[in-house]
C-alpha positions as CSV (number, residue, x, y, z in Angstrom):
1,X,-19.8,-7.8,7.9
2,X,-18.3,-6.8,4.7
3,X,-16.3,-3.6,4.6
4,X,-17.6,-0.6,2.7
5,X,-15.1,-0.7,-0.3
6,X,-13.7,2.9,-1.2
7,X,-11.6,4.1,-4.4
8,X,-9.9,7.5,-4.4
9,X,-8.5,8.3,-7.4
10,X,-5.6,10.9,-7.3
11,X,-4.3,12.3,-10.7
12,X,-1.7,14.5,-9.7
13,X,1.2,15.3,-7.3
14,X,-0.8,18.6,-5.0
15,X,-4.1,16.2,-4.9
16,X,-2.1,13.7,-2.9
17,X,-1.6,16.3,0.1
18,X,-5.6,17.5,-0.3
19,X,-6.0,13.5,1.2
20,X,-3.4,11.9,2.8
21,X,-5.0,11.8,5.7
22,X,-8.4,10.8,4.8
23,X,-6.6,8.0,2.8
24,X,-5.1,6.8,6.4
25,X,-8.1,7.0,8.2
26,X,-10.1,5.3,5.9
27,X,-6.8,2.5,5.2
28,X,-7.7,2.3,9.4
29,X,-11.1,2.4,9.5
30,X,-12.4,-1.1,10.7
31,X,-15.8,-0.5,8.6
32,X,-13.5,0.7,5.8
33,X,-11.4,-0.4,2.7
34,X,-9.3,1.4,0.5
35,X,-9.1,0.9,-2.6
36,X,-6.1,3.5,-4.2
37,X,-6.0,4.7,-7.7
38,X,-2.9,6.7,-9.0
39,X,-3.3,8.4,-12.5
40,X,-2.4,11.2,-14.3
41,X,0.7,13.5,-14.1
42,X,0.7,11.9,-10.2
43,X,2.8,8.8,-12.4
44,X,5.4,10.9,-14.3
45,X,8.5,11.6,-12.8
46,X,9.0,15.2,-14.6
47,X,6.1,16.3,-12.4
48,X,7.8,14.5,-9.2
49,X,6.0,10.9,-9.4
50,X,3.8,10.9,-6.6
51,X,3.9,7.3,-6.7
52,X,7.3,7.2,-4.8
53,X,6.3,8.9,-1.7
54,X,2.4,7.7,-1.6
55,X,4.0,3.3,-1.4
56,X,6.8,5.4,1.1
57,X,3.6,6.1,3.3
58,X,3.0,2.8,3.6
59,X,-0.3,3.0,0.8
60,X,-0.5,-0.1,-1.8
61,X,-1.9,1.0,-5.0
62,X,-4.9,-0.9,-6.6
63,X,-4.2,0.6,-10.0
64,X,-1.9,2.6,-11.7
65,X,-4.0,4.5,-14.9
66,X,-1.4,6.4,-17.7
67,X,-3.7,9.0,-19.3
68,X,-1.8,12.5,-19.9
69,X,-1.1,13.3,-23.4
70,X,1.5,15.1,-24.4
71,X,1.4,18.5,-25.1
72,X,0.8,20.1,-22.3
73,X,-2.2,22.6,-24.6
74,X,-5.7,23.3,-24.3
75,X,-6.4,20.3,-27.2
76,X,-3.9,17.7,-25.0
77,X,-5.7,18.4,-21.7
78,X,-9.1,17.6,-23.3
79,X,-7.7,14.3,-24.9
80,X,-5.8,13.3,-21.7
81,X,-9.3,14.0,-19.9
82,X,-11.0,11.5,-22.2
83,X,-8.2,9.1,-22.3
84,X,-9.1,8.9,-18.2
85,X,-12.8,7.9,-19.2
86,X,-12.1,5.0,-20.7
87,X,-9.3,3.5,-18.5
88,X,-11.2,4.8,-15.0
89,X,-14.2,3.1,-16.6
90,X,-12.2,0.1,-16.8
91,X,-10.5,0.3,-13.5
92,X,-14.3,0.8,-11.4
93,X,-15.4,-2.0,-13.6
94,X,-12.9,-4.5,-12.1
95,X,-12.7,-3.1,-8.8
96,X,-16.2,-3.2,-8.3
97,X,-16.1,0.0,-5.4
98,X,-19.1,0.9,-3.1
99,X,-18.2,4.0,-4.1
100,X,-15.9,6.5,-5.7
101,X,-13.7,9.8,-4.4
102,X,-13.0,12.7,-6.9
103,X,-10.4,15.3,-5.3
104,X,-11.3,18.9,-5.7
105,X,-10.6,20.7,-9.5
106,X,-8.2,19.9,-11.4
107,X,-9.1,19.3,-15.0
108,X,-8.7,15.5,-15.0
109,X,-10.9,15.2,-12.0
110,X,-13.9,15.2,-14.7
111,X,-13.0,11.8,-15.6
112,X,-12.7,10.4,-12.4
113,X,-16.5,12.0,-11.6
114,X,-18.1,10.5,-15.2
115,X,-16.8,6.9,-14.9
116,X,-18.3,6.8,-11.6
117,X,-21.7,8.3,-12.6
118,X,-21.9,6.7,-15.3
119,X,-21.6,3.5,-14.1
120,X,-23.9,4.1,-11.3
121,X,-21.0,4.0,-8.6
122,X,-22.0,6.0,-5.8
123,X,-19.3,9.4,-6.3
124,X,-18.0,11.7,-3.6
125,X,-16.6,15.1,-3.8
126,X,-13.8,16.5,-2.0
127,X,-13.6,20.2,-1.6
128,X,-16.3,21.3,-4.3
129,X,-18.2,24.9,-4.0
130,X,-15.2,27.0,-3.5
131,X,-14.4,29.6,-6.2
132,X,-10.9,30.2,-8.2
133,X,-10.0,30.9,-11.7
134,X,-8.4,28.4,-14.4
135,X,-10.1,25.5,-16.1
136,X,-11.0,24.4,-12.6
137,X,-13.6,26.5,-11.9
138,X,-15.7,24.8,-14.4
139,X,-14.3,20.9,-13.4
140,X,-15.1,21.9,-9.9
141,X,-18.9,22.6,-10.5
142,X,-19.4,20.0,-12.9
143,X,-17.9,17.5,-10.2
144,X,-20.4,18.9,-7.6
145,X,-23.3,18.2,-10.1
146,X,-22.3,14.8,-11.1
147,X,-21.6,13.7,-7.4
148,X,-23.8,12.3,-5.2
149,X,-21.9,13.4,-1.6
150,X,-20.1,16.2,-1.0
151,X,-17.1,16.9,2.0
152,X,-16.5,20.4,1.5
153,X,-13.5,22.2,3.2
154,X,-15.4,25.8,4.5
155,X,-18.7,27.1,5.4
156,X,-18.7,29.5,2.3
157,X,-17.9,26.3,0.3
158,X,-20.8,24.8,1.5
159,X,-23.5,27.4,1.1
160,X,-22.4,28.1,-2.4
161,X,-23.2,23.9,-3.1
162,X,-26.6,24.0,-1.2
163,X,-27.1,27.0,-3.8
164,X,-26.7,24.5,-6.6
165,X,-29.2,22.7,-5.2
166,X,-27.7,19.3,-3.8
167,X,-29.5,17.7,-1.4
168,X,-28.5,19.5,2.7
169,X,-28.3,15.9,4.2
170,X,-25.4,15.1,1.6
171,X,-23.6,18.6,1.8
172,X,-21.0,18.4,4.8
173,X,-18.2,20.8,5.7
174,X,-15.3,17.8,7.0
175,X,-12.2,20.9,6.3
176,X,-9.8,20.1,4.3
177,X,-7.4,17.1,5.0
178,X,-4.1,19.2,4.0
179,X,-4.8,21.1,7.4
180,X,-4.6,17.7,9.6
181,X,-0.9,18.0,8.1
182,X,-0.3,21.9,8.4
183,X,-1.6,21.1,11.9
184,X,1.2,18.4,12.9
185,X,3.2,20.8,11.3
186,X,2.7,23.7,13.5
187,X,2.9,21.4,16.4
188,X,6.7,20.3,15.4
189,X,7.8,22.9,12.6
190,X,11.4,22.6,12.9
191,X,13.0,22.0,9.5
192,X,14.7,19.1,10.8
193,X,16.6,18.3,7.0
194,X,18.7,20.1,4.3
195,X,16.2,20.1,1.3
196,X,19.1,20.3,-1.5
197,X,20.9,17.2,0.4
198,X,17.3,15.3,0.6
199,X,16.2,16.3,-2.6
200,X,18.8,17.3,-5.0
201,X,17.1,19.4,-7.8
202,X,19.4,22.2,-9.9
203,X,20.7,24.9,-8.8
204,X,23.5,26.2,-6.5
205,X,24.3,23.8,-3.7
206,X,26.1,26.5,-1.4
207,X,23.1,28.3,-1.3
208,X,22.9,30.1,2.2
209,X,19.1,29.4,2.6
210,X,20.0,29.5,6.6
211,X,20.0,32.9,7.2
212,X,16.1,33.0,5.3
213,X,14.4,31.7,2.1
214,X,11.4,32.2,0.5
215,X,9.6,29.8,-1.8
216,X,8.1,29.8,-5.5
217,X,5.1,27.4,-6.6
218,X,3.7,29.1,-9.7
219,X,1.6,27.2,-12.8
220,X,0.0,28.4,-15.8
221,X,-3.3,29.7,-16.3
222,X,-4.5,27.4,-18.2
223,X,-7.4,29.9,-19.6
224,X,-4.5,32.3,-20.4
225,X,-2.2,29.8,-21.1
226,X,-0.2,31.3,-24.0
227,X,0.9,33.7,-21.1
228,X,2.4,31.2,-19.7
229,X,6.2,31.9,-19.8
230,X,6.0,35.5,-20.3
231,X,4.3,35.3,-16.7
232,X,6.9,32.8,-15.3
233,X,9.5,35.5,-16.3
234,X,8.5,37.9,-14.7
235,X,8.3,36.6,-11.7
236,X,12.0,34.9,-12.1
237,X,13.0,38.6,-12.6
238,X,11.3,40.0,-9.6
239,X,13.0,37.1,-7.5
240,X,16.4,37.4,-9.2
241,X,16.6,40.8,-8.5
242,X,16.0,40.7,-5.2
243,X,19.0,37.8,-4.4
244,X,17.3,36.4,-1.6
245,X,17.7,32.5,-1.3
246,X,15.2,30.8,-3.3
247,X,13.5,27.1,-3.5
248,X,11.5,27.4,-6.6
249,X,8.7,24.2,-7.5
250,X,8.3,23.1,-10.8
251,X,4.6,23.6,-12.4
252,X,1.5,21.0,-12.3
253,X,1.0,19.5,-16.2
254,X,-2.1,22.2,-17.3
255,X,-2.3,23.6,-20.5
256,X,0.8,26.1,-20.6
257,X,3.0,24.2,-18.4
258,X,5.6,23.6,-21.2
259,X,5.4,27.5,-21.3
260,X,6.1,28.0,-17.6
261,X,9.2,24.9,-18.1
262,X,10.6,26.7,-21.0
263,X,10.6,30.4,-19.1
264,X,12.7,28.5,-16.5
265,X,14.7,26.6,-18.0
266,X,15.7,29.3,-20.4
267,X,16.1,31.7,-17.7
268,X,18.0,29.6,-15.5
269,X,20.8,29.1,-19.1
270,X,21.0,32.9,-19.3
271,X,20.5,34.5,-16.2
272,X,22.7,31.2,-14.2
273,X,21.1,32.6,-11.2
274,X,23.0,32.2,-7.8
275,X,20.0,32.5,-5.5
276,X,17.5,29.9,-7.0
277,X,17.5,26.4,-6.6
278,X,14.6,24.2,-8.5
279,X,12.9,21.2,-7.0
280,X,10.5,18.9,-8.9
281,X,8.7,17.5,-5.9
282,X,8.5,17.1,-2.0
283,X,7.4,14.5,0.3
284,X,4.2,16.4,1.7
285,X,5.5,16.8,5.2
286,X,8.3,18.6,4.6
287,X,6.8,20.9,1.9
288,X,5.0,22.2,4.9
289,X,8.2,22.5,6.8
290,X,10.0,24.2,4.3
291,X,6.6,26.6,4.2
292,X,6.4,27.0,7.7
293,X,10.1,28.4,8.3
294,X,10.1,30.4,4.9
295,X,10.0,34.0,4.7
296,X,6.8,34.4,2.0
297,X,5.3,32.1,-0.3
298,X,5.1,33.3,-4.0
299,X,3.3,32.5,-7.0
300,X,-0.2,30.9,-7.5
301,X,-1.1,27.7,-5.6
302,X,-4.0,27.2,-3.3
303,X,-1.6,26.0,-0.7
304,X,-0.8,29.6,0.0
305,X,-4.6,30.0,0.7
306,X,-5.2,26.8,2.4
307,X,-2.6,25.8,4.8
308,X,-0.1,28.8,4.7
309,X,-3.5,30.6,6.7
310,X,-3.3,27.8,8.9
311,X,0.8,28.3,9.4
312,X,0.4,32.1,9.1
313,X,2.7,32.1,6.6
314,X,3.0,35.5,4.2
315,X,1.9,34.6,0.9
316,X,2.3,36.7,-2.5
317,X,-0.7,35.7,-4.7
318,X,0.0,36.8,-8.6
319,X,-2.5,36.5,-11.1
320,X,-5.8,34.8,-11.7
321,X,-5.6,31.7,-10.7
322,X,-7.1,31.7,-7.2
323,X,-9.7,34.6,-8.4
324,X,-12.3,35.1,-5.7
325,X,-10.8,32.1,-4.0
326,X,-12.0,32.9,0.2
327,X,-8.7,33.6,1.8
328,X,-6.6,34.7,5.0
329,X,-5.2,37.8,5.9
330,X,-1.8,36.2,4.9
331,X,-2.3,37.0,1.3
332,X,-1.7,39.7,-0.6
333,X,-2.8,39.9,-4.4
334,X,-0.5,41.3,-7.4
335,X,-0.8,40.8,-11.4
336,X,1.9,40.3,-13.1
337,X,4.7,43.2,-13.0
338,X,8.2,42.8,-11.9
339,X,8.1,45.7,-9.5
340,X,4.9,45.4,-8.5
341,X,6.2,41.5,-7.2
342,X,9.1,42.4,-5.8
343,X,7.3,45.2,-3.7
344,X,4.9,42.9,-2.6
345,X,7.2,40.2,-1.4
346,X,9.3,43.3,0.3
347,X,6.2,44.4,2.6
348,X,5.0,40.3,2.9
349,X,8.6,39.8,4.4
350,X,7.6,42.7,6.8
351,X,4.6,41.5,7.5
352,X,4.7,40.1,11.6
353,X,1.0,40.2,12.6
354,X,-0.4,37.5,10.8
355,X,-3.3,35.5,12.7
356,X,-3.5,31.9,11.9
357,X,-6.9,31.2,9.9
358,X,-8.8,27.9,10.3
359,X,-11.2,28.6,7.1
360,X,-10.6,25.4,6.0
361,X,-10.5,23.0,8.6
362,X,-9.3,22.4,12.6
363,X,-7.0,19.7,12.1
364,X,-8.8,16.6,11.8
365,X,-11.0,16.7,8.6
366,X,-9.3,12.9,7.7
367,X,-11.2,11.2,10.7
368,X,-14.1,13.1,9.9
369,X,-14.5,11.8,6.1
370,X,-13.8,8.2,6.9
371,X,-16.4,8.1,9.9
372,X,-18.7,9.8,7.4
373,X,-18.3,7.6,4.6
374,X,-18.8,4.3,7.0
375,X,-22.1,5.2,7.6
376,X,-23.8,7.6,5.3
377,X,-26.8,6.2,2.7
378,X,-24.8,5.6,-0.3
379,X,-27.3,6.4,-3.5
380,X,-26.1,7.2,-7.1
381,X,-29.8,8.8,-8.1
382,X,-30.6,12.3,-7.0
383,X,-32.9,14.9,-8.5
384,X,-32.2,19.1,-8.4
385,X,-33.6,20.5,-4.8
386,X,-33.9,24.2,-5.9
């Protein structure tokens, strides 16, 4: 019997931790073949290059697609969207999948979704239906409206996708594969390495991180982009100021990113702060283990909604960018005002009754997607349901 062939596309360095372990199960699955697409900002080694630690999980890469314009603007991300088109057209044409895996929001996804549909290629969404601010809310939806099956990670998720009228029989909540790995993670979180020996980065190497650390992931806006490293300031003040040890994550490749780069890098040659240290990228594994034995998680990424529920880790939410996202009672919300931050990482440091959440998943959503995608009709034709 011929395997069902299956090509996941991942663009960028977060989107490779939203599947790991659906990639694995379906590598495994004996009904099952992966076919493995890296494109985007997920190949540039200023944004971490994904590429090292997806072939160090033991993954072989089908294709490698170089799309991002640079720029790092509203005009750039539209070009480096289009620029995906054409070579993802290419890529499906010669690979010939059964069908075709878009991950979640991020801006590039859209390419990803309309080479597949236009060519017919049966697509499936990962995570669609949730709601956040950004560019992605709109990818997000369009994704869900140009795909043909959808694996959402929560019940809300899924209601709001039935809403847009996809067909019930293709509209399944799996969870969210990033909890499989906060769930090994909870099982063994010891942080069992020094992350400035492991992974270098800049800053100062006798930090005292020991004694406690909390962590910075923040990225632009990219619908307020020219905010971008006024924003980033800010919250390098708030930190600063309050000298606890700091691992700090360098910002996804949205419009305003060179913003958010620039903020840091300038503030970092002025300030010389002694309680910051930047990292580029983590292996996905010990991201969470760093998370897990952290004080508080600052700034703006969904992992502070998604798996730092699941670790009950305190989480300091500024800005827009996860707007209306559904969340945990880990997370508290602030704009953009240096004392404002700093209070709210004081009282998130404090806070000791955190339940963990399982919102988006139990644990096991990669098993569920591959068993799923071995034996579910596989159709690229659908019409509204309203």
């Amino acid at each position: 019997m011929n395997k069902r062939k299956i090509c996941a596309v991942v663009t960028a360095r977060p989107s490779y931790s939203r599947i790991k372990t659906a990639l694995l199960a379906i590598k495994n699955h004996p009904e099952l073949e992966l076919q493995l697409v890296v494109a985007g900002s997920a190949l540039l080694g200023r944004y971490g290059n994904a590429v090292d630690v997806i072939e160090k999980d033991g993954f072989t890469i089908n294709e490698k697609v170089f799309m991002v314009l640079e720029g790092e603007n509203k005009t750039a991300m539209a070009k480096t969207t289009g620029l995906g088109v054409m070579e993802l057209a290419n890529v499906f044409y010669n690979l010939n999948p059964d069908a075709v895996i878009t991950i979640a929001d991020r801006f590039e996804t859209i390419a990803t979704s309309i080479a597949s549909a236009y060519q017919n290629i049966p697509l499936i969404h990962i995570q669609g239906g949730e709601v956040t601010g950004n560019i992605d809310e709109k990818v997000r939806h369009a994704n869900t409206k140009l795909a043909d099956i959808h694996l959402v990670a929560s019940e809300d998720a899924k209601e709001r996708v039935l809403k847009m009228g996809e067909e019930p029989s293709k509209v399944i909540n799996t969870g969210c594969p990033s909890i499989d790995l906060a769930k090994a993670i909870k099982d063994s979180p010891a942080l069992t390495f020094d992350p400035i020996q492991k992974y270098g980065g800049v800053g100062p190497v006798d930090l005292n991180w020991k004694e406690g650390y909390i962590v910075v992931m923040q990225h632009p806006v990219t619908t307020e982009y020219t905010a971008a490293k006024e924003d980033v300031l800010k919250t390098l003040d708030a930190v600063n100021d309050l000298n606890i040890p700091t691992f700090w994550f360098w910002p996804n490749v949205d419009a305003g990113a060179d913003g958010t780069s620039n903020g840091i890098r300038t503030f970092r040659e002025l300030k010389r702060p002694k309680n910051i240290h930047f990292f580029k990228n983590m292996e996905p594994q010990d991201f969470l283990k760093l998370l897990v034995n952290s004080k508080c998680l600052i700034g703006n990424s969904s992992v502070g909604i998604r798996e730092c529920a699941y670790l009950k880790v305190p989480v300091v939410n500024i800005g827009t960018r996860q707007n209306r996202r559904q969340r945990g009672a880990n997370v508290m919300d602030v704009d953009y005002n240096k004392e404002r931050i700093k209070q709210a990482i004081i009282d998130q440091i404090e806070n000791k009754g955190i339940e963990s959440s399982s919102i988006y998943g139990d644990g096991d959503s990669g098993n569920k997607i591959a068993e799923i995608l071995s034996n579910i009709e596989l159709t690229f034709h659908k019409t509204i349901t309203y």
